[in-house]
N, C-alpha and C positions, 0 to 999 in steps of 0.2 A: 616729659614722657621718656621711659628706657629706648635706648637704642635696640639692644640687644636684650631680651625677656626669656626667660628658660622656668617653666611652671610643671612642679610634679615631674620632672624626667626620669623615666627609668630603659636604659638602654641593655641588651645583653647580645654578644655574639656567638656564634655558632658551637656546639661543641662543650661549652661552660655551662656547668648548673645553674650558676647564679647571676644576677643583673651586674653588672659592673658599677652603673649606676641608677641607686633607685629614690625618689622623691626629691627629685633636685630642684632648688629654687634660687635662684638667683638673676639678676637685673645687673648691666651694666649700661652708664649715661654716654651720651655721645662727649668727645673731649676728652675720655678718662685714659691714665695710662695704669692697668690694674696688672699685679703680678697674682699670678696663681700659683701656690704653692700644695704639696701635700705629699704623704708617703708612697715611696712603691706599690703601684697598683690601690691607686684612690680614684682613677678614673681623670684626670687632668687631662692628657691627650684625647683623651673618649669625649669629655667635653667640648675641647676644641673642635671635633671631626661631628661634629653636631649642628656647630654652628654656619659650617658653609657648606654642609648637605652632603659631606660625605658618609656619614651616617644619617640618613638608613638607605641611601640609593645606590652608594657600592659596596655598603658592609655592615654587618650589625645590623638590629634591630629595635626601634623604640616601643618597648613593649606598652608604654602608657604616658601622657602628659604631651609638653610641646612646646618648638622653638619659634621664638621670632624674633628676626633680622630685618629693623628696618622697617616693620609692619609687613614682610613676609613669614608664612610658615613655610618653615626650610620641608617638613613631609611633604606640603603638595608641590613650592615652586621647581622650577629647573634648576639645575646643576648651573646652566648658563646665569641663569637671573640672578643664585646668588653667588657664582663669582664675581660680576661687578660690584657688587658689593662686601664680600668679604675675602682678602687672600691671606693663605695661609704658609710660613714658612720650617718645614720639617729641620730635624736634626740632621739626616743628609742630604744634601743638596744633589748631589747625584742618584740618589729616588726620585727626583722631581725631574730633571733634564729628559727631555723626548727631542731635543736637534743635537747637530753638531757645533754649530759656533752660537757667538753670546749673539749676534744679529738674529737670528732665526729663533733663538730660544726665547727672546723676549718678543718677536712679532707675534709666536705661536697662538698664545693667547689671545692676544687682539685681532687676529682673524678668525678665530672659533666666534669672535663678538661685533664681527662682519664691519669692522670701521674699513676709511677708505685709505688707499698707499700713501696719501699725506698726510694725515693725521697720524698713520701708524708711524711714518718717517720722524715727523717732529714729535710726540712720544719716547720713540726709541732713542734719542736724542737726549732728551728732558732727563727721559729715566736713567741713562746713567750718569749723566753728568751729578746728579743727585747721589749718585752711590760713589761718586769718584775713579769709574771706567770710562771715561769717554773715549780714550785712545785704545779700548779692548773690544770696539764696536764688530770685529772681520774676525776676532782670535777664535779658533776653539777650546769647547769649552773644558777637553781632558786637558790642555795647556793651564789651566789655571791652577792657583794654587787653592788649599781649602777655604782660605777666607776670601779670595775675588771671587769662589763661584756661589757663595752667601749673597756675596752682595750683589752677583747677577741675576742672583732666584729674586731677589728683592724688588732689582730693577724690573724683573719681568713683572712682578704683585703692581709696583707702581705704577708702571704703564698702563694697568686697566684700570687706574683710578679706585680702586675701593675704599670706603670710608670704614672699614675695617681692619687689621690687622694681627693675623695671629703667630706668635713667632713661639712652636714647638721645640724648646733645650735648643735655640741656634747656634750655640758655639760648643755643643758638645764635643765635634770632632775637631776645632781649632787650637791652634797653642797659643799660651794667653798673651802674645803683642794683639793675636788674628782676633782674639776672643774681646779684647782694646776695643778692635776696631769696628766689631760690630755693635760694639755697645754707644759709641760714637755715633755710627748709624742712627741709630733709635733713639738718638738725641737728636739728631737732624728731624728725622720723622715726626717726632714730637714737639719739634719747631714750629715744623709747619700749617701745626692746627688743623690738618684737614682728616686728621686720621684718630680712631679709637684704636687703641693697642691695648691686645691681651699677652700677656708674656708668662710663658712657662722656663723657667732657669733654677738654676741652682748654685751658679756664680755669681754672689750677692752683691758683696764689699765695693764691688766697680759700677753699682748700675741702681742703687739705692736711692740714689737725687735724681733721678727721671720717674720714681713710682710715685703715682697717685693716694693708689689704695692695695690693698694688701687682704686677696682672700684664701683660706685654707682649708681644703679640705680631708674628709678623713675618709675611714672607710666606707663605700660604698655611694662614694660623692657628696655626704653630708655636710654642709660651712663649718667647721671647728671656730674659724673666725673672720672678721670680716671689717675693717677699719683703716684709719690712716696707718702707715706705715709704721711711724711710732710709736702709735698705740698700741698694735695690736705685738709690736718684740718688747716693749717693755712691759706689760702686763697679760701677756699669755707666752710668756716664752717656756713657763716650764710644760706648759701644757701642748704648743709646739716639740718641746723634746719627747717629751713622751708619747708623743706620735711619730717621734725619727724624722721631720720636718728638719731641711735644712733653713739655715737664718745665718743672718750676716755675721761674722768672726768678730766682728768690734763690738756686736748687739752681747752677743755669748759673753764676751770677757765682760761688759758690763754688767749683764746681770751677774756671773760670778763676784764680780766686787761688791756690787749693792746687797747680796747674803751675805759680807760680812762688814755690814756696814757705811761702806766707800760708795758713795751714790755720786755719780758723774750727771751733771748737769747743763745742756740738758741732753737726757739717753742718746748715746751715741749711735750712727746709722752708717757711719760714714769712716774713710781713714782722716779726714779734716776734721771732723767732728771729733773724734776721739779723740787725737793730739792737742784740741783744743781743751777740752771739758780735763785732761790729764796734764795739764800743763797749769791751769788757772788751780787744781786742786793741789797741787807740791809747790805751788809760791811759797819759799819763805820753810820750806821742810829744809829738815836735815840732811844733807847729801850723802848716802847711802851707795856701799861697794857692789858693783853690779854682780848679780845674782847668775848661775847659768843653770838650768834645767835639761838633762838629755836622755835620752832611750838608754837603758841599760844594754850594752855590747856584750854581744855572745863571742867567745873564742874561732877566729874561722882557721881553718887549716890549710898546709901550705899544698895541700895537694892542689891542681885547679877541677874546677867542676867543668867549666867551659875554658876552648881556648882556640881562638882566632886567629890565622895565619898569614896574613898579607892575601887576604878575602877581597877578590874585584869582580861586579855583577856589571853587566851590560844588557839594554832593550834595546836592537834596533842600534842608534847611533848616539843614544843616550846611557852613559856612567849611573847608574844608580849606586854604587858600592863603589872605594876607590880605594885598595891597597890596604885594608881592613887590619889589625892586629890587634887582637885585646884579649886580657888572662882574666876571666873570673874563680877565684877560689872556692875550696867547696865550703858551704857552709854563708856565704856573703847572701845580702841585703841590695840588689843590683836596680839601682833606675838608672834608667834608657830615655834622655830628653832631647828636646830637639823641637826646632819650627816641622811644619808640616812638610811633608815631604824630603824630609833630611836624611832619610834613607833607614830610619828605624825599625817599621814592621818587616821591611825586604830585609834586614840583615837578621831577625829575631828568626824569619822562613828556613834560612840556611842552617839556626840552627838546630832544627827538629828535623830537618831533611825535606820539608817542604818544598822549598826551593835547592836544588843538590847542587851543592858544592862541589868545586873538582876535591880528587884526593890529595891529603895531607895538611888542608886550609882549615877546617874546622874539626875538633877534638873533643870527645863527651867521656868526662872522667878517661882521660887516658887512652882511649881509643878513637882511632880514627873514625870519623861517624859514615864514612861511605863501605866499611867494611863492618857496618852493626846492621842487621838482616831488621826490615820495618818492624816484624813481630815483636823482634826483640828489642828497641827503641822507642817504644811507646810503655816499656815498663820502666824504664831508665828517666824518662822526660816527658814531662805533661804540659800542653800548650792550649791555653782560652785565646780565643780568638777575638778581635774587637767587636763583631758583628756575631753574635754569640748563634744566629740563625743560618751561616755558615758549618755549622757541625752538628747541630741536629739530624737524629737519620731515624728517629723512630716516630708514632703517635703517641706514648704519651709521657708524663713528665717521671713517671716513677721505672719504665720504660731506660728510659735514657741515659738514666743513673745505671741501671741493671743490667746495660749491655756491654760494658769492657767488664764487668765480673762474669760474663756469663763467658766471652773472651777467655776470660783468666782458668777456666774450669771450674769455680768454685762451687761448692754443693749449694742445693736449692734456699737452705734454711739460710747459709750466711750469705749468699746473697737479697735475702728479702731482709734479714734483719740492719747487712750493711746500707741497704739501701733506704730503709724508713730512718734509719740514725742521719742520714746526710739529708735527708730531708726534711726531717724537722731540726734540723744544725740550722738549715737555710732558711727558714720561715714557708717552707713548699707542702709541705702534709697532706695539709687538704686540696691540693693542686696535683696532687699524685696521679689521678687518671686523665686530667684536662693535658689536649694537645700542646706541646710546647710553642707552637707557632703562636698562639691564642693568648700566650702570657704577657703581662705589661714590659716594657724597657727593663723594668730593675730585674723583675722577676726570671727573666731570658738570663739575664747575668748571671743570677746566684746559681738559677741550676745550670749553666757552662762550665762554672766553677766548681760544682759540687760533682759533673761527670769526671772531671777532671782528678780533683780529690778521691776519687773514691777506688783507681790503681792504685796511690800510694807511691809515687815518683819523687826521688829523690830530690829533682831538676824542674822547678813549676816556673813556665813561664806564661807572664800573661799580661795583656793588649788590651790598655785601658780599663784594668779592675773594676774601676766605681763609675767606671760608665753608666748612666742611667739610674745609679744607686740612688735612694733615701736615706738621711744622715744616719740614720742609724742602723741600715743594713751594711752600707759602707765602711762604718766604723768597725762593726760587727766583721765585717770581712778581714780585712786588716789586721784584727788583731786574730783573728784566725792565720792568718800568711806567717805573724811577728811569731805566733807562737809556733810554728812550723819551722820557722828559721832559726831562732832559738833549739829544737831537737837537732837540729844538723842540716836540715833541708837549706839546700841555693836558692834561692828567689830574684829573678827576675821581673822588676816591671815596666814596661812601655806608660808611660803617662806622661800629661800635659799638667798635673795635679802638684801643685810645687809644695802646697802645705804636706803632701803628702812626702813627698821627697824630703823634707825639713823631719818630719816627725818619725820617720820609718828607715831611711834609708841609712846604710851606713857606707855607701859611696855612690859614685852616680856619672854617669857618661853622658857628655852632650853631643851629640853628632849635630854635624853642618855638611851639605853638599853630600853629604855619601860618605864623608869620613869623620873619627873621632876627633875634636878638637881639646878634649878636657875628658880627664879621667881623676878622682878625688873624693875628699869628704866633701858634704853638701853646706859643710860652713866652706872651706875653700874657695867654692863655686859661690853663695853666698857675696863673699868677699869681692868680686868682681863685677864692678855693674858694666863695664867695658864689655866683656863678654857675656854676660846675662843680654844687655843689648843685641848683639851682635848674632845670639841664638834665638831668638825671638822671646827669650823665658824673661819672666819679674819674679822679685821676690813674695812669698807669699803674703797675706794679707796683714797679720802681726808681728811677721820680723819684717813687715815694710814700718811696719807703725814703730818697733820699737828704735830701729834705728833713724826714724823722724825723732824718737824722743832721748838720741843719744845711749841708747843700748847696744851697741853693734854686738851680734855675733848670737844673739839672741834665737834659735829655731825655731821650737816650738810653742805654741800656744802654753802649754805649763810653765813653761822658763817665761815668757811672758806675763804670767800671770803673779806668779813668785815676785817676779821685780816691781811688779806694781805693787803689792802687797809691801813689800817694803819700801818702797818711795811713796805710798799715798796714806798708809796706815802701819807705820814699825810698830807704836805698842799695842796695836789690836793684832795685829801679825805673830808677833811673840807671844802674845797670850794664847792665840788659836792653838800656837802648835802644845804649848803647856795641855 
């Protein structure tokens, strides 16, 4: 019998025309560890918030069908009854915090569930020792960094025992040692046998040997697919892409090789798997001169677009920012890396004037940025924010686009015309009148990005791009930014996303502690696992693989791809290009 049963769902919130999700079916068994995958705004989150009753009794509405957890229906039971059985972990962990320290945060719960002060003591105990804080029992919990306070939301799910587990994008906001380590987690978890886990991610390549089964859905919550894991990337992967589904980087370049022939055996899921099945296949080949693939370089100029002065920020008794100086040119490719809390988004603040710099520290094309009047600084420099619901100021999504041109004075016609063009740029159209609050993860992003765009600033900087993206709105973005940098525009980005720094970037700054420790190309930086280490960063998922297979210096997925094609098939390779 299903654990968990979802028959005929159709949910809609407030404000939306349409269901989010409508005629949904699906079952998962007790024991499973199932990844849920699907594009921006397929309803994945909606699902989760279904299953432990927070839809429909804090939000949303199930306009027809029904969930059961357990042999509870989540409409009628209490919130209480099925949090002991189902906990759920969000993408930020500070949404979820209602105490000050990790003691109180993980009691909270277990006294809403009226256990007694011993068993919540040995609990609280249990549970973090399980997540690897036992000595953060007294800390608070702004002291943590992004990946302890994951793993204290965890502890507190643990502690009330639920034999469910749902982990909404948990390492969104993590840099990927923290993103490591929560995937390590959920190897623990899945140890332990006593938990079903539903997992919504989009970081594949690390966490691929813990899934069971692999479901996907498409628009309006419908299963695209629904199978073992290998199954279903080696035989729906094109059908995956063309729903902008992300899938694992080693899954992708395999099917790219099996179109033209090169079938890896057996389909690779994994960085082990691939080095293996691409190792057994060039026994005994001809050793071939390494191949290099790269982004065509635009001309940048010597002016600088930004320029950083011996920049120092203080909270209170704590340095965030220490002795800052860096020259961005006009025209550059700029990522911004670093562990959490390494003083990134505080130093990207200072330079839009968010955070005000004393005079003379920070410089925008030439001028001092404490003597450029706000009005006039916001047509100069355009900033997305990570939390894209942080800048929202109107109701609704066509709105929001429409209010820095209404700002700018523009006449009525070119602002509706500039406005439906960024919106159907973005995938948003038919979301024109829906509030932007009400929009999924991706969908928040694209129009952030698309308010942004739509002044025309030289200076675009922005705070986790593909946050929350689907493969192919993200990509979609991206090459929006590349070809914006290409015309002249500076681009700045803040990301934890190293394939994207391999494939985009044409230099890139790692901050540690509040200051820069590396400034360079991203092969440079590449080059050094000492300090890749040492910044909490890894290499991305196919220049990790190529340099397991002796390729160093390999970036991106096409140069990847190139060299395979010559080390596993030269004369099908030669011919293709003929």
């Amino acid at each position: 019998m299903a654990l968990i049963e979802v028959e005929n769902l159709a949910v809609k919130y407030p404000g939306r025309k349409r269901p989010i999700l409508e005629q949904v079916n699906l079952q998962l068994h007790e024991g499973e560890t199932v990844l849920l995958l699907g594009a921006s705004g397929s309803g994945k989150s909606t699902l989760a918030l279904t299953l432990n009753g927070l839809i429909p009794h804090n939000v949303g509405k199930i306009l027809e069908g029904r969930v059961r957890v357990d042999g509870l229906d989540t409409q009628k039971a209490s919130v209480v009854d099925l949090a002991r059985r189902v906990g759920i972990v969000f993408q930020d962990p500070d949404a979820q915090f209602v105490m000050l320290t990790v003691e109180d945060e993980i009691v909270f719960g277990m006294e809403n569930l009226c256990l007694s002060p011993e068993e919540m003591d040995r609990r609280v105990e249990e549970a973090l020792a399980q997540v690897g804080l036992p000595q953060h029992r007294y800390r608070r919990v702004e002291q943590l960094s992004g990946g302890e306070k994951q793993r204290v939301t965890l502890a507190s799910l643990l502690a009330m025992e639920p034999s469910v587990l749902l982990f909404d994008e948990p390492t969104a906001n993590l840099d990927p040692v923290g993103t490591r380590d929560v995937f390590e987690l959920l190897r623990q978890c899945k140890e332990m046998k006593k938990h079903t886990i539903l997992l919504i991610e989009h970081k594949l390549d690390d966490l691929m040997d813990l899934i069971d089964r692999v479901v996907v859905l498409g628009k309006g919550g419908v299963v695209l697919a629904d199978g073992a894991p290998r199954t279903v990337f080696q035989e729906q992967m094109e059908l995956l892409q063309k729903h902008g589904v992300w899938v694992p980087q080693v899954a992708s370049l395999a099917h790219r090789l099996a179109q033209e022939g090169i079938v890896l055996d057996p389909f690779p899921l994994t960085l082990d798997e691939a080095e293996e099945a691409i190792n057994r296949k060039r026994i005994g080949a001809e050793p071939v001169e390494q191949q290099s693939v790269s982004p065509v370089l635009t001309q940048e100029s010597e002016q600088a677009a930004i320029e950083v002065r011996n920049l120092s920020y203080r909270v209170a008794s704590r340095e965030i920012l220490h002795d800052v100086s860096l020259r961005v040119p006009q025209g550059d490719f700029l990522a911004l890396v670093g562990s959490n809390g390494a003083g990134k988004t505080t130093l990207a603040h200072h330079l839009v004037d968010i955070l005000h710099p004393p005079a003379g520290r920070v410089w925008l094309q030439g001028k001092d940025i404490t003597r450029i009047p706000a009005r006039e600084l916001v047509h100069h420099v355009g900033y997305v924010f990570q939390n894209p619901e942080h800048q929202f100021i109107t109701e609704s999504v066509a709105d929001e686009i429409a209010y820095g041109l209404r700002v700018m004075g523009l006449s009525a016609a070119e602002i509706t015309e500039r406005t439906n063009t960024l919106l159907e740029r973005f995938g948003l159209l038919q979301l024109a009148r829906a509030n932007p609050f009400t929009l999924s993860h991706g969908e928040k992003r694209r129009l952030s990005v698309a308010t942004m765009l739509a002044v025309g600033q030289q200076v675009l900087i922005l705070d986790e791009p593909t946050f929350g993206q689907d493969q192919r709105n993200a990509e979609a973005l991206l090459e929006i930014l590349w070809q914006l940098h290409t015309e002249g525009r500076t681009i700045v980005v803040i990301t934890h996303d190293m394939a994207l720094v391999a494939q985009y970037a044409r230099h890139v700054v790692v901050m540690e502690s509040g200051r820069p420790i590396f400034h360079g190309t991203p092969a440079t930086l590449f080059a050094q696992p000492d300090l890749l280490a040492r910044a909490h960063l890894t290499l991305p998922p196919l220049t990790s693989l190529a340099a397991r297979l002796g390729w160093p210096g390999l970036l991106t997925s096409e140069a990847v791809y190139q060299q395979c094609m010559q080390a596993l098939g030269r004369e099908l390779a030669v011919k293709h290009v003929e």
